[in-house]
C-alpha positions in Angstrom: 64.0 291.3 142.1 64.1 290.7 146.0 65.1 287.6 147.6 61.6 287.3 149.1 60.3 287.6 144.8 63.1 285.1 143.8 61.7 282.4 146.3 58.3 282.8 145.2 59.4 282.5 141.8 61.5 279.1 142.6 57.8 277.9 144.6 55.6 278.7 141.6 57.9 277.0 139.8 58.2 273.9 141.9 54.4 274.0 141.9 54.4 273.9 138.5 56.7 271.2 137.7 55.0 268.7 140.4 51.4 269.4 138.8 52.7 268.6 135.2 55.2 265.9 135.8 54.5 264.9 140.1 51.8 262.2 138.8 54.0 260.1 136.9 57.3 261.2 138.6 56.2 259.8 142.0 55.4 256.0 141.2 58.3 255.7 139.1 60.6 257.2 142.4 58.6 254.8 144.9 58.8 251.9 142.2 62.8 252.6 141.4 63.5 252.9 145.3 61.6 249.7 146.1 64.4 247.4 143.8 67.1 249.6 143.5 68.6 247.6 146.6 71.3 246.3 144.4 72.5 250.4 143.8 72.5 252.1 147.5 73.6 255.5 145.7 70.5 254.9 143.8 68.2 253.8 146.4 69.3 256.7 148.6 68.6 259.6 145.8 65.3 258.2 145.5 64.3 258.0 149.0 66.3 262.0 149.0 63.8 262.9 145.8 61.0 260.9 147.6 61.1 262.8 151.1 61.6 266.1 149.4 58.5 265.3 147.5 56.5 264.9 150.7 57.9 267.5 152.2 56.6 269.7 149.3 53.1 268.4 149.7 52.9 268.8 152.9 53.9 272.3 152.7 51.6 273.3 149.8 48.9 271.2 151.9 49.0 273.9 154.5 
């Protein structure tokens, strides 16, 4: 398997994962990140998961 066939494996898969599980995943992130003030290693792996989450749509917006 190329590299170029690995990487589109790894985006279908990504796809796939944020279609079954990015419509609950995404308000629990925003909602954790929004009182997880009390936790910064917490607060800042949710805002990490959050802006790779966007970034993600963005791309797959394109």
């Amino acid at each position: 398997m190329s590299l170029r066939q690995k990487a589109e494996a790894l985006r279908q898969t990504i796809d796939d994962l944020l279609v079954a599980g990015g419509d609950i995943a995404v308000p629990i992130l925003r909602v954790v990140n929004a009182t997880a003030d009390w936790c910064p290693p917490l607060k800042m792996a949710t805002s990490g998961a959050l802006s790779i989450l966007d970034e993600v749509k963005v791309g797959n917006d394109l």
